[in-house]
KOLNUDO-454587 format. One line per 2 residues: number of its first residue (from 0); their letters; for each residue x, y, z of C-alpha. Coordinates in nm, 2 decimals. Example, Ala and Ser with C-alpha at 12.3 -4.5 7.8 and 13.67 -1.06 7.14 Angstrom:
0	as	1.23:-0.45:0.78  1.37:-0.11:0.71
This chain:
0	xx	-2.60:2.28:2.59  -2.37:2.27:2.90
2	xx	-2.52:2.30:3.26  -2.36:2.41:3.58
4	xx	-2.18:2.11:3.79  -1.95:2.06:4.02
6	xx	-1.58:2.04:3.88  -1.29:1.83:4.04
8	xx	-0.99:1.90:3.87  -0.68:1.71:3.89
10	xx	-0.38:1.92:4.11  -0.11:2.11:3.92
12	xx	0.13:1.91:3.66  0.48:2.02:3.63
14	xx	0.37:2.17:3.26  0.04:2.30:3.37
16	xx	-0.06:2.52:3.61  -0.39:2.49:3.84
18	xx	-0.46:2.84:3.66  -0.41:2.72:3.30
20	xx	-0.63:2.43:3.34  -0.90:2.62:3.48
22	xx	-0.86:2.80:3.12  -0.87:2.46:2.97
24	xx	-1.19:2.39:3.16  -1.33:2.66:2.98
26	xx	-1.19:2.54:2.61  -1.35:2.21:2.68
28	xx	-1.69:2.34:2.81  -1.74:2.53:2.49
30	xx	-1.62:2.27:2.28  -1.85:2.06:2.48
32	xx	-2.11:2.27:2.43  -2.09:2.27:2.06
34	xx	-2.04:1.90:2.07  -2.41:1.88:2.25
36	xx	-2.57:2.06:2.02  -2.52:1.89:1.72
38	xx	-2.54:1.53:1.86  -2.92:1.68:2.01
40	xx	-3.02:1.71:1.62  -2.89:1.40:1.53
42	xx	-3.11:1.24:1.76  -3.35:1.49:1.78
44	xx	-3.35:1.50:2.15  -3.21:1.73:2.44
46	xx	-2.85:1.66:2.57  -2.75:1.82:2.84
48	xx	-2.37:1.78:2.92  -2.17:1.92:3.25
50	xx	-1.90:2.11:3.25  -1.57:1.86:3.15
52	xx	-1.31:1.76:3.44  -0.97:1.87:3.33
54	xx	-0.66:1.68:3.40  -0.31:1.59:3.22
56	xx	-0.18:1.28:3.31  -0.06:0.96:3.21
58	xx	-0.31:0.73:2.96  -0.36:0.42:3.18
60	xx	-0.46:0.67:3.48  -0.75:0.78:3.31
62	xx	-0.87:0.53:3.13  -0.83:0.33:3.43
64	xx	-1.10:0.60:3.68  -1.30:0.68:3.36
66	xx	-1.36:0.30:3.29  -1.39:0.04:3.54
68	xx	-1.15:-0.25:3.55  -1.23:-0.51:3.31
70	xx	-1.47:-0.34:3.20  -1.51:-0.31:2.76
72	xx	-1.43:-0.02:2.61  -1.47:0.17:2.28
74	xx	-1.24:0.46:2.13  -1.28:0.63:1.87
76	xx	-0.90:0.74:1.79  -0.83:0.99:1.49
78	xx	-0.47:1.19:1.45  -0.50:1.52:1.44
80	xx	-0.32:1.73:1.10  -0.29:2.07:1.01
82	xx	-0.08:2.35:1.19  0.00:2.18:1.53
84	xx	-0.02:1.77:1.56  -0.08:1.47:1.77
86	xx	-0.34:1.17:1.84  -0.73:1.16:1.98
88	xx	-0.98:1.00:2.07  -1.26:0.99:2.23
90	xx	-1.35:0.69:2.45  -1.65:0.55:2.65
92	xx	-1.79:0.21:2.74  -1.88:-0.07:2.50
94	xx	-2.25:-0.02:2.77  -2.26:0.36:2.68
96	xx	-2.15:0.33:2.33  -2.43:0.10:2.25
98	xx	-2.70:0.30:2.40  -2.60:0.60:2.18
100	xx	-2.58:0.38:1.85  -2.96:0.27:2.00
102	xx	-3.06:0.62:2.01  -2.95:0.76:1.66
104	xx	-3.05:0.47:1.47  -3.35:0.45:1.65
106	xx	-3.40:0.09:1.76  -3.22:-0.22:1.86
108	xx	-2.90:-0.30:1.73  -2.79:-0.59:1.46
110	xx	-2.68:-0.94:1.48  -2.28:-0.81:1.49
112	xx	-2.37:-0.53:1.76  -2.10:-0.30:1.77
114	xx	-1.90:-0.44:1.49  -2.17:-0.43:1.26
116	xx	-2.11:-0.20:0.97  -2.41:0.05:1.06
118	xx	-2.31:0.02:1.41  -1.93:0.13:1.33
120	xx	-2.01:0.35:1.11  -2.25:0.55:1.39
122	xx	-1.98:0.53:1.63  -1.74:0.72:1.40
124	xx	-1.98:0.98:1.34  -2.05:1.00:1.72
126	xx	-1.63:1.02:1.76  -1.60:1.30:1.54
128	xx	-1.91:1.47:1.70  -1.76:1.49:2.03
130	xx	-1.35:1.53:1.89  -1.45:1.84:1.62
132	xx	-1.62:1.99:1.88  -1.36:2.03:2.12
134	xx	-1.07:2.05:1.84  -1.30:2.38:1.72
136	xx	-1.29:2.54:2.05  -0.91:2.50:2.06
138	xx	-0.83:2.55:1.74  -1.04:2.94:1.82
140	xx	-0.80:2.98:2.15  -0.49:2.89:1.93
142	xx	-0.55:3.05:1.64  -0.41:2.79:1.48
144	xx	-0.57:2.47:1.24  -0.64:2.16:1.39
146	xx	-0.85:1.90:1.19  -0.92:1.52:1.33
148	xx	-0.88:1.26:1.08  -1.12:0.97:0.97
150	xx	-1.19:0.77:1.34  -1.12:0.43:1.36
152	xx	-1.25:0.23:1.65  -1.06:0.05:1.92
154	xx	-1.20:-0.20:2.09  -1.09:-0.32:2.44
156	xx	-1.08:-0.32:2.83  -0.93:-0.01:2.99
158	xx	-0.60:-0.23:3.06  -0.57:-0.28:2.71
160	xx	-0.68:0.06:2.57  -0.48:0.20:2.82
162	xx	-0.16:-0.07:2.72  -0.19:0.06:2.34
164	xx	-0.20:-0.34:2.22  -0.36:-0.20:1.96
166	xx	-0.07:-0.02:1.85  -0.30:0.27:1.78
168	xx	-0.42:0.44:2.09  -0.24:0.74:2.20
170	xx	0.12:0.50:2.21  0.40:0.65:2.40
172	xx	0.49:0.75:2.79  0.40:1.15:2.77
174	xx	0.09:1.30:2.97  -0.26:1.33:2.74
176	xx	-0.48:1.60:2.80  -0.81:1.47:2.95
178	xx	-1.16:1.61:2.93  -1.40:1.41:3.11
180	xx	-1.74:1.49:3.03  -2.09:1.30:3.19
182	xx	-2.36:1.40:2.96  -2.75:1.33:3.00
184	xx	-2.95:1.25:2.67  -3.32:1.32:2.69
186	xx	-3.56:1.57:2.91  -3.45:1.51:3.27
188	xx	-3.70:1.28:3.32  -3.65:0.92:3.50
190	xx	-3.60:0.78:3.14  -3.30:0.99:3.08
192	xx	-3.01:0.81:2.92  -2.69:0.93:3.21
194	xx	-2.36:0.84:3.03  -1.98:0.96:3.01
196	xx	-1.69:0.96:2.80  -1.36:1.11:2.78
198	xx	-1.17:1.33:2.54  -0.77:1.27:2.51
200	xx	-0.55:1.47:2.35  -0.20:1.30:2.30
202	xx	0.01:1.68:2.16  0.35:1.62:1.94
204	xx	0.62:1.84:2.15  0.54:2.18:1.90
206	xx	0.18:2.21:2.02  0.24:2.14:2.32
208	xx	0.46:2.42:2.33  0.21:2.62:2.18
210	xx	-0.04:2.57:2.44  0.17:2.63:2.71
212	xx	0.25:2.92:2.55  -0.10:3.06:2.44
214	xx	-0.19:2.93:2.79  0.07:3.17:2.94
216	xx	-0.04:3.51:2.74  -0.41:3.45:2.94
218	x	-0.27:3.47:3.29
């Protein structure tokens, strides 16, 4: 479930408008929302998240204020098929990531840590938690079918992530679409788990144009 927060949202891009990212806030809160609730039965715990920062801008400029400097980094990257196309991913700290793995398989982790094969394989799940959800609440406002692929993980610091030296993450020069969400796992108490992560959304030129355009109808 989502929970009233303050919301600092990036100025006006020459594609979006202050006024259709406002309506993207929304489309993120709800897919937010929905992402919350099934990760809270996973783990069989409360997760409270705040409503998502909106922004579209350039990859390294997020990554770079959602993760600090140097600082290691998972993604969880997937394309996205179906009626309209692109790349996403969702992407936190190697420090966060590992807390969640912690939490759903409900102790310490192995020998390989993140790369172990449970580990991994918890992380994609958690990827494609947090992607679906948000890819539901668009696909709704669209109308249209938009269904994330397998994940497979990234890892690396922010400068890398951010440099696609992968080769995988969200390549090119064009804006992403950003939701950045901070997200509390447990009951409020001083033993809360606090962490964040980011959604990106890389769209191919069509969907773009059909957000812009769906975007447009609202106002």
């Amino acid at each position: 479930m989502c929970r009233p927060a303050g919301v600092r949202m990036m100025a006006a891009t020459p594609q979006f408008s202050l006024a259709e990212l406002d309506i993207l806030r929304e489309i993120a809160n709800i897919g937010s929302g929905h992402a919350a609730t099934v990760l809270s039965q996973m783990i069989a715990m409360p997760v409270m998240i705040d409503v998502p920062t909106i922004s579209v801008e350039r990859l390294h400029a997020v990554t770079r204020r959602m993760v600090p400097e140097r600082t290691a980094a998972v993604a969880l990257f997937m394309q996205v098929v179906g009626d309209l196309t692109g790349q996403t991913s969702f992407v936190l700290s190697e420090e966060n990531a590992a807390r969640l793995c912690r939490l759903l398989l409900g102790g310490q982790l192995g020998s390989d840590g993140l790369r172990g094969a449970m580990e991994e394989s918890t992380l994609k799940e958690i990827g494609n938690v947090m992607v679906s959800g948000f890819l539901t609440a668009l696909s709704a406002f669209l109308g249209q079918c938009l269904v994330p692929s397998v994940p497979e993980i990234v890892f690396g610091s922010s400068e890398q992530l951010a440099g696609g030296g992968s080769g995988r993450l969200l390549a090119g020069g064009e804006p992403v679409l950003a939701a950045t969400t901070n997200f509390r796992v447990g009951d409020g108490g001083p033993d809360a788990h606090r962490m964040r992560g980011v959604f990106l959304f890389a769209m191919d030129p069509a969907a773009r144009t059909t957000l812009l355009s769906a975007l447009r109808h609202q106002l």
